[in-house]
C-alpha positions as CSV (number, residue, x, y, z in Angstrom):
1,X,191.4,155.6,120.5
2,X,192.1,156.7,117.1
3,X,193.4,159.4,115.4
4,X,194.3,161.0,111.1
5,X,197.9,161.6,111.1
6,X,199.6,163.9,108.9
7,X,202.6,162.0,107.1
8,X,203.6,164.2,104.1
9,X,202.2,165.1,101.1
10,X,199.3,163.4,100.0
11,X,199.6,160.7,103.1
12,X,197.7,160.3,106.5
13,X,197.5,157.6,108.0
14,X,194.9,156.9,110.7
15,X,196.6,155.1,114.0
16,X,195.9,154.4,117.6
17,X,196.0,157.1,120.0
18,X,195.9,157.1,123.8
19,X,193.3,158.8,125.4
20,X,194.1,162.5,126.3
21,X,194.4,163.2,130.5
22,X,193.3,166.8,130.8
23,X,195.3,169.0,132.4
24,X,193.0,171.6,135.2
25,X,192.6,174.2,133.0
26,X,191.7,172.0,130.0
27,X,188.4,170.4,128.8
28,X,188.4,167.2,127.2
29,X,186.5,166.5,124.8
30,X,184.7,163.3,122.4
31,X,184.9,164.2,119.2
32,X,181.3,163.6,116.6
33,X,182.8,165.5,113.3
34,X,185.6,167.0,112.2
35,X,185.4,169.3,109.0
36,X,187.5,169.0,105.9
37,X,188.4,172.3,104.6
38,X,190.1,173.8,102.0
39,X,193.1,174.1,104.4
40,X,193.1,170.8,105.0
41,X,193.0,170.0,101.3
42,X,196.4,172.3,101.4
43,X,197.9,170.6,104.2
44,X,197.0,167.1,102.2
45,X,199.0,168.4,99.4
46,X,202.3,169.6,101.1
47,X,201.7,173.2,100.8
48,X,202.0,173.9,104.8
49,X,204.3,171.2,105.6
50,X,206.4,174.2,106.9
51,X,203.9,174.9,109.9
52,X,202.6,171.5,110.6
53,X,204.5,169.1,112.4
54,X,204.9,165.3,110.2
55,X,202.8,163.4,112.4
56,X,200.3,165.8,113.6
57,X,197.1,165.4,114.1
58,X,194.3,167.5,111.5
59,X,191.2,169.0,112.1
60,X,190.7,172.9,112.9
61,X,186.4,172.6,112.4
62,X,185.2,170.2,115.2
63,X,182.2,169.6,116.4
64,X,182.3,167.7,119.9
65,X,180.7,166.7,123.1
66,X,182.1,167.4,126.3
67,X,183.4,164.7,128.9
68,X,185.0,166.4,131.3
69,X,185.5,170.7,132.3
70,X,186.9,172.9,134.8
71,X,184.3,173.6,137.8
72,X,183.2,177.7,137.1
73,X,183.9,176.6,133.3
74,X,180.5,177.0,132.2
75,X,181.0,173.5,130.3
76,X,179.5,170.2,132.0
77,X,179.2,166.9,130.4
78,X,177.3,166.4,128.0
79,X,177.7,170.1,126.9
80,X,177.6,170.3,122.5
81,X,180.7,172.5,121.4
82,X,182.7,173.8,118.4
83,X,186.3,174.7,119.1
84,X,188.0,177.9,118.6
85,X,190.8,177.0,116.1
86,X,192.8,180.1,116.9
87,X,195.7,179.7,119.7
88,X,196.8,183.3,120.3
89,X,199.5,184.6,123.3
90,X,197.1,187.4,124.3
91,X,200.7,189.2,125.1
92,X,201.8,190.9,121.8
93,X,200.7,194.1,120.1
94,X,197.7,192.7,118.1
95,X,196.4,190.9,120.9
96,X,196.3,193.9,123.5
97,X,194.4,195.7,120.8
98,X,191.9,192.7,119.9
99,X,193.4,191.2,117.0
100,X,194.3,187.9,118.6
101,X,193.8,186.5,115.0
102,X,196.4,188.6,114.2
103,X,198.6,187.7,116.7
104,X,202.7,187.4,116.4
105,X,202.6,183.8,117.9
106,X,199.8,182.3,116.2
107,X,198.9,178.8,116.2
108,X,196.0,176.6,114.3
109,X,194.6,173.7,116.3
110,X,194.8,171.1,113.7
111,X,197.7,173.0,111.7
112,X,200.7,174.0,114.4
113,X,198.9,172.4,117.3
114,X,197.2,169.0,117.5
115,X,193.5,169.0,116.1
116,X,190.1,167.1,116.4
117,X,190.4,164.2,113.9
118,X,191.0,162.2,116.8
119,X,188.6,160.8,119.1
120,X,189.2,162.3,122.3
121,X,190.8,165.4,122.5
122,X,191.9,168.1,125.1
123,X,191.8,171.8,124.3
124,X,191.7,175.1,126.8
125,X,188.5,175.8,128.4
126,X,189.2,179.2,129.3
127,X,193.1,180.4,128.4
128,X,193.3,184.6,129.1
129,X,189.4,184.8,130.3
130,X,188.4,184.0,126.5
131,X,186.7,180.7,125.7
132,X,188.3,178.1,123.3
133,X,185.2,175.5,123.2
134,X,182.0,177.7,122.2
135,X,178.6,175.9,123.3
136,X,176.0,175.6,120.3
137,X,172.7,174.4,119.8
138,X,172.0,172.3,117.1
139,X,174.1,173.8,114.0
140,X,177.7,171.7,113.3
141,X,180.7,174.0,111.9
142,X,180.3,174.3,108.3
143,X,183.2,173.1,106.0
144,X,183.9,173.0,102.4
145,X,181.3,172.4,99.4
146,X,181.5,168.7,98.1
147,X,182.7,170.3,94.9
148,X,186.0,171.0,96.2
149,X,186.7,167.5,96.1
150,X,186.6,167.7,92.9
151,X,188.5,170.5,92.0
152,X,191.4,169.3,94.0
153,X,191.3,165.5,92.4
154,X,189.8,164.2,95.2
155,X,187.9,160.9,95.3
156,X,184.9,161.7,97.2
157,X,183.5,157.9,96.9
158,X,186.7,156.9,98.8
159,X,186.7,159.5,101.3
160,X,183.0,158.1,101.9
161,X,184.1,154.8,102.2
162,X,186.5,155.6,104.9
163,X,184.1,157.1,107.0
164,X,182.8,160.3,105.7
165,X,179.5,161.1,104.8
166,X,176.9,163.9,104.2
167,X,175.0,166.2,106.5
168,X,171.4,165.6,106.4
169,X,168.3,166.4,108.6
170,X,169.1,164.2,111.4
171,X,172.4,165.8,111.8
172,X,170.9,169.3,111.7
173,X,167.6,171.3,112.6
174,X,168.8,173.0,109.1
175,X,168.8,171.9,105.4
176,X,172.6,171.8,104.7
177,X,173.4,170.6,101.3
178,X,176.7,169.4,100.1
179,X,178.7,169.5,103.0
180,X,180.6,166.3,103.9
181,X,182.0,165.5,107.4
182,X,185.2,162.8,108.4
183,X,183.4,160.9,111.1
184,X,185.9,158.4,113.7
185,X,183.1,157.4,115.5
186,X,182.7,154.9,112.0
């Protein structure tokens, strides 16, 4: 199994993983895409090396199919998910009023918390009654616009090279254009 790890500014390095147990409450998941976003593009340049760990693992827009889930989950194999980036305590102030985004204990799968640019991959299924993997049908997560690559001095063609590629109508039952997804399964 493999898996992008942070290293530092501008460095990942892309390593050998084992495959995640899950724990009873958890799902585990096979990862198909992960989405590079604009704060991954951040992360790649150093600016939240205060919140994520040096060897952590990226990827807050995933796209994935489920392995294995909780009985009474809702989630069986085979199951298409995104996963809820947002790790809240459901304890403080803003989450007893809704605002779990907003919550004094936040965490980012794929910032703070390890993320889906790895192949297999373990999240809640159901943590405080509210769903982290969210079943879809047919759409991926949307990520950044291709032309953020360039504005941030990336090189697109490598990126490509190394296994990314763009959406097209095989991926999708919709036209999305310029959209580019990191896929491990290459």
């Amino acid at each position: 199994m493999r898996a992008s790890f942070y290293e530092g500014s501008r460095t990942f390095r892309t390593g050998p993983i084992s495959r995640p147990s899950r724990a009873a409450d958890q799902a585990l998941l096979r990862v198909q895409r992960a989405g590079i976003c604009g704060t991954d593009l951040h992360i790649f340049q150093g600016h939240l090396d205060h919140r994520i760990p040096k060897g952590g693992i990226i990827g807050h827009e995933t796209f994935a199919e489920v392995v294995e889930a909780p009985a009474g989950s809702g989630f069986e194999p085979g199951s298409r998910v995104v996963v809820e980036p947002i790790h809240s305590c459901g304890e403080c102030r803003a989450c007893k009023m809704g605002g779990y985004y907003l919550c004094y204990r936040l965490k980012i799968y794929g910032v703070e918390l390890p993320g889906g640019m790895q192949d297999y991959w373990t999240v809640p299924a159901a943590p405080e009654g509210v769903t982290v993997a969210v079943s879809v049908t047919g759409l991926p997560p949307v990520c950044e616009p291709a032309e953020r690559f360039d504005k941030e001095g990336i090189d697109k063609e490598r990126i490509e090279e190394e296994g990314a590629r763009k959406i097209d109508d095989e991926d999708s039952a919709a036209k999305i254009d310029k959209v580019w997804w990191l896929s491990l399964s290459k």
